[in-house]
C-alpha positions as CSV (number, residue, x, y, z in Angstrom):
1,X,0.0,0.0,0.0
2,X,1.5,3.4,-0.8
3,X,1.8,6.4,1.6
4,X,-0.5,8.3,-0.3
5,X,-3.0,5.1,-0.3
6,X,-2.7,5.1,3.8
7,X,-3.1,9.0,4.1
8,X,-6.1,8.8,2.5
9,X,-8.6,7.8,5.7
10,X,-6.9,10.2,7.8
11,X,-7.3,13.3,5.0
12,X,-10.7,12.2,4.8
13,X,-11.5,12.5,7.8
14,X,-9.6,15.4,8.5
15,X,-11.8,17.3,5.4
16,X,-15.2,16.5,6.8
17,X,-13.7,17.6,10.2
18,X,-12.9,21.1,8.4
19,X,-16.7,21.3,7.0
20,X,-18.6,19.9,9.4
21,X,-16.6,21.3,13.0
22,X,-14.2,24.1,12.2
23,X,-16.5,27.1,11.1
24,X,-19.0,25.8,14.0
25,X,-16.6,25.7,16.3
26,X,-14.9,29.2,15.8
27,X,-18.7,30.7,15.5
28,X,-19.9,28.7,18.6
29,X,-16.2,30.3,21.2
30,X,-16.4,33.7,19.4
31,X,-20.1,34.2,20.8
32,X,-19.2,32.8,24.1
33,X,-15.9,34.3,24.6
34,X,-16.5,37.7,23.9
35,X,-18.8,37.8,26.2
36,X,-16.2,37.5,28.5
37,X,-13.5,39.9,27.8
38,X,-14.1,43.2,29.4
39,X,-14.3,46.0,27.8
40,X,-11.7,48.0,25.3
41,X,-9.5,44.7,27.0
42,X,-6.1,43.8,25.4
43,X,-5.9,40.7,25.1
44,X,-2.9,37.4,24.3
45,X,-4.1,34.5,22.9
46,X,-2.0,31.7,23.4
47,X,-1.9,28.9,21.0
48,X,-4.1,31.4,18.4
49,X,-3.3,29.0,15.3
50,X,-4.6,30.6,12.3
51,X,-5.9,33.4,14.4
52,X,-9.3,32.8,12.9
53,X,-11.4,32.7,16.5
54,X,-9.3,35.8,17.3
55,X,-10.6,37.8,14.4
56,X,-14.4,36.5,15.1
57,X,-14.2,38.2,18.6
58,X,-12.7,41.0,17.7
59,X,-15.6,41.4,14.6
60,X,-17.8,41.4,17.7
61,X,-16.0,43.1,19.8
62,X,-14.2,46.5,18.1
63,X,-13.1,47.8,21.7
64,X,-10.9,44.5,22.0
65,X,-7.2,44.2,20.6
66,X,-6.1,40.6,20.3
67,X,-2.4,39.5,19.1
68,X,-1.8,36.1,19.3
69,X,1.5,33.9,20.4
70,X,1.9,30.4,19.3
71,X,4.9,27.6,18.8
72,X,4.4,27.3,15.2
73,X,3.2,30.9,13.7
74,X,1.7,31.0,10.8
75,X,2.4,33.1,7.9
76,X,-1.4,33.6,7.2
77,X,-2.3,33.9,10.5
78,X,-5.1,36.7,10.6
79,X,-3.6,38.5,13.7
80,X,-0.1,39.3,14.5
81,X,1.8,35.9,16.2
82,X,4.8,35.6,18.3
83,X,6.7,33.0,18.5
84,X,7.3,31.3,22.2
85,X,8.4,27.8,23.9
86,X,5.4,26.5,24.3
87,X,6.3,26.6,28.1
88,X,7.8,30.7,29.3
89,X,5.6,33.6,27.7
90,X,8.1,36.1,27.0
91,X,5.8,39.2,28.4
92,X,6.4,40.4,31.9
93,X,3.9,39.6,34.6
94,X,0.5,41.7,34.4
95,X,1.0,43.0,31.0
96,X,-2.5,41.6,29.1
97,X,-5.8,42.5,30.8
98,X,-6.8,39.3,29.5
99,X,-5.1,36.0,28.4
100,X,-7.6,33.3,26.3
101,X,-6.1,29.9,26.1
102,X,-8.4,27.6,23.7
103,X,-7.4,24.1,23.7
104,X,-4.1,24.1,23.9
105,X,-3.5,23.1,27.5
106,X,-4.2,19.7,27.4
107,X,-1.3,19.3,24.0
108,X,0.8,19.8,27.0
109,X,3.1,17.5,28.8
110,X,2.3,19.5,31.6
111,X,-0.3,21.9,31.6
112,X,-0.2,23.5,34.9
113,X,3.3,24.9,33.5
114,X,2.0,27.3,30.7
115,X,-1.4,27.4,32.8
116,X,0.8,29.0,35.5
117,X,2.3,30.9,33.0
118,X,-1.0,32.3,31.5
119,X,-2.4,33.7,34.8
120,X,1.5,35.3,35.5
121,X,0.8,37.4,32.6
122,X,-2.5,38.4,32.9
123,X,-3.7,41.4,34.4
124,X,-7.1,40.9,35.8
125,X,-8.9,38.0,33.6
126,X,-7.9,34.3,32.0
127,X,-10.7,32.7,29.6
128,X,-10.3,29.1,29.0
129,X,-11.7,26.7,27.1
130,X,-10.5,23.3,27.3
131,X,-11.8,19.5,27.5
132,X,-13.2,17.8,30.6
133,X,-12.4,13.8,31.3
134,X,-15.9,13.2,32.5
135,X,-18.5,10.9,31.6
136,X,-18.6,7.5,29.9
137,X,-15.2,6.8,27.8
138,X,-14.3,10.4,28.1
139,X,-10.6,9.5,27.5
140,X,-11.1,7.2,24.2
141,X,-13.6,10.1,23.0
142,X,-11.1,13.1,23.6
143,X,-8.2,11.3,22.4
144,X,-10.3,10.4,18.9
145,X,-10.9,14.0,18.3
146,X,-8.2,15.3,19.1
147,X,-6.5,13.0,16.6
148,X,-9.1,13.9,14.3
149,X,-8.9,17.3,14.3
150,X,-5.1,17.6,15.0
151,X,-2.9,15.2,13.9
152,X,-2.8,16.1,10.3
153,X,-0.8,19.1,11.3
154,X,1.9,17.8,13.7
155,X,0.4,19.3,17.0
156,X,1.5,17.5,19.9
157,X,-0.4,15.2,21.1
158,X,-0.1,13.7,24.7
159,X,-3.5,13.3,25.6
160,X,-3.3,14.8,28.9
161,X,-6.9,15.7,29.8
162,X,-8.0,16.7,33.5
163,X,-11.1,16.0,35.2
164,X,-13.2,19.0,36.9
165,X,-11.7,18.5,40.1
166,X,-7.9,19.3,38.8
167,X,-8.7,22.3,37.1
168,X,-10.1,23.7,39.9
169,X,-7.6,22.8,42.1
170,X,-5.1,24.3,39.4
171,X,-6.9,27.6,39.8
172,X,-7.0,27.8,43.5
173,X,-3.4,26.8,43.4
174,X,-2.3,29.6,41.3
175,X,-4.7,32.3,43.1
176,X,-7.3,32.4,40.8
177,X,-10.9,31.4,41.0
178,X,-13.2,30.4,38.2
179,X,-15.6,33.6,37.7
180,X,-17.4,31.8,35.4
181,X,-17.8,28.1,34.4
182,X,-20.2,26.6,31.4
183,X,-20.1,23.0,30.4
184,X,-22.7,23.7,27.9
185,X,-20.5,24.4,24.8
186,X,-22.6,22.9,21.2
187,X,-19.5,23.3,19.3
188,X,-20.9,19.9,17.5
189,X,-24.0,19.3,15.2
190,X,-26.1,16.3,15.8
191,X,-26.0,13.4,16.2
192,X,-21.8,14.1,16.1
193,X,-22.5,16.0,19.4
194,X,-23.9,12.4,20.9
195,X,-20.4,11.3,21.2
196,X,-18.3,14.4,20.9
197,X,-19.9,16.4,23.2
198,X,-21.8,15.8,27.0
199,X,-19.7,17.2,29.4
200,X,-16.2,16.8,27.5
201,X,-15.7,20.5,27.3
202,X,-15.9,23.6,29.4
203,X,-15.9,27.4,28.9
204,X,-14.5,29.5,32.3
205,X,-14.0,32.7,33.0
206,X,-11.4,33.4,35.7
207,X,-10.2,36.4,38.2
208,X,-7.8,36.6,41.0
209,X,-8.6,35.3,43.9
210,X,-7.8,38.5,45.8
211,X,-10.4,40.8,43.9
């Protein structure tokens, strides 16, 4: 069997993924997630890929400035990208009002690093939106979609997804406190959202635990 023979399932899968999940998805976060960026906030969006979602809230939003930082920038990127780590943003502590962080956490081997990182440099907000290992074959499901929807590209993928309870407990530990928290995220049509979605993602809001 040739390589391009054994590609062919995977591109195929990875083309109804594009039609059928990608413009849904970034329509679905840009609603939700400008709803939670204060106002005339500037904001860093880590892992902002091909700064697509960024653009969509800022569309919405006119007061908010987004620029973007990523490990692999892209040249068509529709915001500005900087390049980083993956592991030390290289902005000094408080310098973002707000810091959005869509799934990218759980692509790392360990997320409470850059998660740490995230709230260091943001001023007074952190929006997240990540996966949840809850529920009935979480684990098998997240790990299918995210092979699905990211292996074509060569993002990392470790798998590392954290149930309810460590997120929270990441936030407390860092000295911030979820503001916000909404496990009801239709980023999937049905009947893909029967097994891609019920309780496997989350959208929160968070603030310093000292405000």
């Amino acid at each position: 069997m040739t390589n391009a023979l054994r590609r062919l399932p995977e591109e195929l899968l990875g083309r109804v993924h594009t039609r059928v999940v990608h413009s849904r998805r970034v329509a679905v976060l840009a609603n939700m997630l400008a709803a939670l960026i204060p106002a005339d906030a500037r904001c860093l969006d880590v892992g902002s890929g091909d700064g697509l979602l960024a653009r969509s809230i800022m569309d919405k939003r006119p007061d908010v400035r987004i620029e973007g930082i990523d490990v692999l920038p892209r040249p068509d990127s529709l915001i500005p990208v900087a390049s980083f780590d993956g592991k030390t943003l290289p902005h000094a502590d408080a310098s973002f009002d707000t810091v959005m962080v869509c799934d990218v956490l759980h692509h790392c081997d360990d997320p409470l690093t850059l998660l740490r990182e995230v709230c260091r440099v943001a001023r007074t907000g952190v929006v997240i939106k990540d996966h949840l290992r809850e529920g009935l074959l979480a684990q098998t499901r997240l790990r299918l979609m995210d092979w699905v929807g990211n292996h074509r590209y060569g993002v990392a993928l470790p798998y590392n997804y954290w149930k309810r309870a460590t997120w929270l407990d990441a936030f407390h530990s860092l000295g911030w406190v979820s503001q916000t928290w909404d496990e009801q995220v239709p980023l999937y049509p049905w009947p893909v959202s029967v097994f891609c979605g019920r309780s496997l993602h989350f959208v929160a809001a968070l603030r310093r635990a000292s405000l």
